[in-house]
N, C-alpha and C positions, 0 to 999 in steps of 0.2 A: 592647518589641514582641517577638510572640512569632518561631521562626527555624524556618526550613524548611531542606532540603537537598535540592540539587541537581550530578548531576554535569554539568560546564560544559566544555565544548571553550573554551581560551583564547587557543592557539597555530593560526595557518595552517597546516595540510599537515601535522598531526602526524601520522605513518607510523608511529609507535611501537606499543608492545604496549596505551601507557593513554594516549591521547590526552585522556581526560578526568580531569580531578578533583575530587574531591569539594568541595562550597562552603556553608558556611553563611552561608545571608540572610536579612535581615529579610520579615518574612510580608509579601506582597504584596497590594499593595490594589486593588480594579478600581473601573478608573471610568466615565465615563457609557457605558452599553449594554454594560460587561464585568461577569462574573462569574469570583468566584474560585471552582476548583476543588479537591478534595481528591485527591490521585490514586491511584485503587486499585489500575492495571494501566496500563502502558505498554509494547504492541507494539514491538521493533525490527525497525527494516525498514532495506532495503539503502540506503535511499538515505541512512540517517543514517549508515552504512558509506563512503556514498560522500563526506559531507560532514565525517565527521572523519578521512579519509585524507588531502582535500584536493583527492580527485576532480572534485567541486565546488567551485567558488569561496566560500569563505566569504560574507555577506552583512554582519554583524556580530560583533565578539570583546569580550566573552567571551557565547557561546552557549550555550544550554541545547536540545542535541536532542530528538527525537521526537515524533512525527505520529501514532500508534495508542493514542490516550488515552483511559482510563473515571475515572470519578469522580464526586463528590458535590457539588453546589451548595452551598458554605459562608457562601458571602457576595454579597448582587448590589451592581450599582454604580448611582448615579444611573439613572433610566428605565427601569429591568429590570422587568419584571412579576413580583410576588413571587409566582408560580404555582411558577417555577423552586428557588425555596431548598427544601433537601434534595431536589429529583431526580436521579436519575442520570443523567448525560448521556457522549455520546462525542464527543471532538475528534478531525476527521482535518489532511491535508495542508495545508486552503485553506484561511486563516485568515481573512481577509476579501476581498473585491473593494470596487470603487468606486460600483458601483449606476445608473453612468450612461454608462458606455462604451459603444459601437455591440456589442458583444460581451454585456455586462451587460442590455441592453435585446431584445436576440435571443434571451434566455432561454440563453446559452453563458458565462454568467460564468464556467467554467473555463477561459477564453481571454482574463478581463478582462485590461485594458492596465496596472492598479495594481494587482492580485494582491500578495497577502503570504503566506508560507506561514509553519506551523507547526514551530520545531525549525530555521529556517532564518531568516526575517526577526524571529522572534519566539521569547522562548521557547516551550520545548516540556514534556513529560511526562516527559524522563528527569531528576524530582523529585517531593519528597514533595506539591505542590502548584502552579499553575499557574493563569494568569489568562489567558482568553478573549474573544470577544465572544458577546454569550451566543445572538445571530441566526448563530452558527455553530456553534453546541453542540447536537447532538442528542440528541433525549431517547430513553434505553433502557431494556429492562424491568429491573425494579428486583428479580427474582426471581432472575435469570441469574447465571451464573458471571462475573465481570469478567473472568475470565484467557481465556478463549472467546470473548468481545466483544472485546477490543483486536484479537486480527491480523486482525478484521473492518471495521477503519478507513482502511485504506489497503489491502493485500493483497487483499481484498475487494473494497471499494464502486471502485475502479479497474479490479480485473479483469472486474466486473460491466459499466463500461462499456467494455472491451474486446471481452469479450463481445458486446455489443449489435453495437459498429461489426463487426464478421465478419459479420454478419447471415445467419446459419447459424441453421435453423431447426431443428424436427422433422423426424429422419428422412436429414440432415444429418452429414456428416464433421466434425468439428472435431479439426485437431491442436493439441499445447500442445508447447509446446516449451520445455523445461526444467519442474520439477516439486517447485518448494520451496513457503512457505506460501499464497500467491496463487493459482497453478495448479492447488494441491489444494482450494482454496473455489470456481472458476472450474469446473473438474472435474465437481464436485457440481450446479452452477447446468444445466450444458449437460445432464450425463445426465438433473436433473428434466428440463427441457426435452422430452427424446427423442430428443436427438441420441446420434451414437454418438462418441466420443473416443478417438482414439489420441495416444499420449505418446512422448514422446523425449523420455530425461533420459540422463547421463552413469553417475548413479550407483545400483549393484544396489538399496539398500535404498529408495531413490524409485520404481523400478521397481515392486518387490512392492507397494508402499503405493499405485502407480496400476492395478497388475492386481487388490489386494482389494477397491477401490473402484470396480471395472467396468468400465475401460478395457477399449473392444475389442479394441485391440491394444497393446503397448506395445515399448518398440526400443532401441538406443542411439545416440548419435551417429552417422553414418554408413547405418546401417541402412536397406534398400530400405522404406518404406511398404506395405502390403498394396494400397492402393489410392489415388486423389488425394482428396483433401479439399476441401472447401468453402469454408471459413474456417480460416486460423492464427493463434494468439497467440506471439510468442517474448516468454519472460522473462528470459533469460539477458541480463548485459548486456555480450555481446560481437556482431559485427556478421554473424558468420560464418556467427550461426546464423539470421542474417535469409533468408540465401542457402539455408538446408538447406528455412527454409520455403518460401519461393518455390518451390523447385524441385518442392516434392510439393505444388502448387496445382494445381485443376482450371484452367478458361478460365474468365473469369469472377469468380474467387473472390480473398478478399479478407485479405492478411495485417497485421495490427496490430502494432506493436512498444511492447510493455507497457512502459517503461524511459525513466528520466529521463533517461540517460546512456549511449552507445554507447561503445567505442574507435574504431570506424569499421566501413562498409561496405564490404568490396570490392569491386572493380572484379566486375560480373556481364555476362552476352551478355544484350543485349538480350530475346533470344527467355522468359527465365524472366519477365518484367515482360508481354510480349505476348498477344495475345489478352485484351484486359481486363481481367488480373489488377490489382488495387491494393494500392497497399502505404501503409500508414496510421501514424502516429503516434497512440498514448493519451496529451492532456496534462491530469492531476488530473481534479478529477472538480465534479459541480454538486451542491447542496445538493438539489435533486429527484433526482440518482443515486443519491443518502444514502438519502436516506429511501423512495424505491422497494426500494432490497438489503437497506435492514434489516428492513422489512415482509414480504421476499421471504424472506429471510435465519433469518427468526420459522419461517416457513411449510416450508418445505422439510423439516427445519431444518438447517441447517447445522455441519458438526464440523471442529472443525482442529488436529492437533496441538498443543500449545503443551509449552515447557522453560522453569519458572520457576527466575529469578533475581532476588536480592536485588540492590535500585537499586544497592548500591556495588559489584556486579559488574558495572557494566553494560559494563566495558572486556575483561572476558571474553566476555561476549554477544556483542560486535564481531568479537572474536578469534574466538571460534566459528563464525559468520555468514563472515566470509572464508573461514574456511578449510571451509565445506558441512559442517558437524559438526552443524548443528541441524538435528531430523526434525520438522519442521513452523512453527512459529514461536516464538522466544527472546519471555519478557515477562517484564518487570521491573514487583519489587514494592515498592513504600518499606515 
C-alpha cells in the first residue's frame, strides 16, 4: 500500500520547539460518504498553536493538525457522487455535525451537540493527504492559487461570521482588534461593505499593512480611538483586549470575541457592558457561512498574505505564529 506523510502531535502539552513529528502511514482509505483528499495547501492557524502547546485539551493521540485545507478529490468512498473525483475542494474547522440535534435542525449546526472538528477529533491537513466527509468538503475554483484559498478556511469564513454577528452596516464604525491573518480578510469584507475600520494591533508592521489597506484609523494598544464604534471583533486571544473593546463601544453596539480560547476576563465596571452593549462569542462556523464567504470571497476578491512552508517545517511555522513573526498567514506545502 502506497504511504503518505504526515506531521502527528503524539504527546499532551508538548511546550517544546517541535511538538510534532514526522510519520509515515499507509494511504488512507475513505469510506461510506468520505473522500480522500490530496493536500495541496494547509493554513496554520492559532488554534492548532493552541492544541499542540496543550492549550487545548487534546481530543485524541496521536493527532494529525490543521483545519485550512485545499486539495484534490483522489478517491470517493462508498455513496459519494462521482461528480467530486478530481475537484478541488476546501476542508475547514467543522468536520461533521449530527444532522438532528435541536441546533442542526435550527439551521445552527455550528452549535450541534455531536460536532467533530478537523485537526482536533480527526485528522487534519498538516499531511501529504487526508480523508474527509465529502458533505463537508467545499468545492473551489480549480483556477486559484491553493496557497490564497487555505487561510481563507478558517481565518476567513469565521471572521466573516463575526462579521455578520457586529451587524455593523454601511456607513458604520467597525474596530478589529488585533490584525494577523483573519482581521486582514475581515478588514477587506467590512470596507467592501462601506463601513469604515479602525485597527488596534501591538505591532508597527500590522499597523502599516491596516493603514495601506484603508483603515480609517489605526492605533496601538492603549491608544484613545478617534471616535466610538459600532461593532468590535477582538482577535487576540487574551481577555484584556475584550475590555479595550468594550470600552470604545457606542450604546447599543455589539463586541464578538473571534477565539476558541481566552486566558480570561477581567473583572470590568459594570457601566462598559451597559446601555445595551453586547458582548458575543464566535463558535466555528455553518456550511452556508462557507459557502456565502467563498462566493463573497470570488467577488470582492479577496487577498492575504501568505509565508510558505514545506510540511516538514511545520514546527517552525508554530514557532513563528507564537512568537507574531508571520505577516499574514503561515501555509504548509507537502
Amino acid at each position: 500500500m502506497a504511504a503518505m506523510e504526515a506531521m502527528e502531535l503524539t504527546g499532551s502539552g508538548e511546550t517544546g520547539l517541535a511538538p510534532l513529528r514526522l510519520s509515515q502511514r499507509s494511504e488512507s482509505r475513505p469510506g461510506p460518504g468520505e473522500v480522500r483528499v490530496r493536500v495541496e495547501a494547509c493554513a496554520v492557524c492559532r488554534t492548532d498553536l493552541q492544541i499542540t502547546s496543550g492549550e487545548l485539551p487534546v481530543k485524541r493521540l496521536p493527532i494529525v493538525p490543521g483545519h485550512q485545507i485545499v486539495g484534490i478529490v483522489e478517491e470517493l468512498g462508498p455513496a459519494v457522487s462521482p461528480e467530486l473525483l478530481g475537484e478541488r475542494v476546501g476542508v475547514g474547522w467543522l468536520a461533521s455535525t449530527c444532522g438532528e440535534c435541536r441546533h442542526c435542525r435550527s439551521g445552527r449546526e455550528n452549535l450541534c451537540l455531536q460536532a467533530t472538528f478537523t485537526g482536533w477529533d480527526r485528522d487534519g491537513g498538516f499531511a501529504s493527504q487526508v480523508v474527509v466527509r465529502a458533505d463537508f468538503a467545499h468545492r473551489l475554483p480549480p483556477e486559484d492559487d491553493p496557497l490564497q484559498l487555505a487561510p481563507l478556511l478558517c481565518g476567513g469564513v469565521i471572521g466573516y461570521r463575526a462579521l455578520r454577528l457586529t451587524e455593523v452596516g454601511p456607513g458604520q464604525r467597525l474596530g478589529l482588534f488585533g490584525f494577523g491573518a483573519s482581521a486582514l480578510l475581515v478588514a477587506q469584507l467590512a470596507l467592501a461593505a462601506g463601513c469604515e475600520v479602525f485597527v488596534v494591533t501591538r505591532e508597527e508592521s500590522a499597523r502599516q499593512r491596516a493603514r495601506e489597506l484603508g483603515a480609517g484609523w489605526v492605533g496601538a494598544p492603549g491608544d484613545q480611538l478617534p471616535a466610538s464604534i459600532q461593532g468590535a471583533i477582538t482577535f487576540a486571544p487574551v481577555g484584556v483586549v475584550v475590555i479595550d473593546a468594550l470600552r470604545s463601544l457606542d450604546r447599543g453596539g455589539i463586541c464578538v470575541v473571534n477565539a476558541i480560547h481566552l486566558d480570561r476576563i477581567p473583572e470590568f465596571p459594570f457601566e462598559l457592558l451597559y446601555w445595551e452593549r453586547r458582548l458575543l462569542s464566535v463558535a466555528n462556523f455553518t456550511r452556508e457561512d462557507a459557502a456565502d464567504f467563498l462566493e463573497l470571497a470570488q467577488r470582492i476578491p479577496l487577498r492575504t498574505l501568505v509565508q510558505r512552508f514545506p510540511l516538514t517545517d511545520a514546527n517552525a511555522a508554530l514557532h513563528q505564529l507564537q512568537e507574531s513573526r508571520i505577516a499574514g498567514a503561515a501555509v504548509l506545502v507537502p
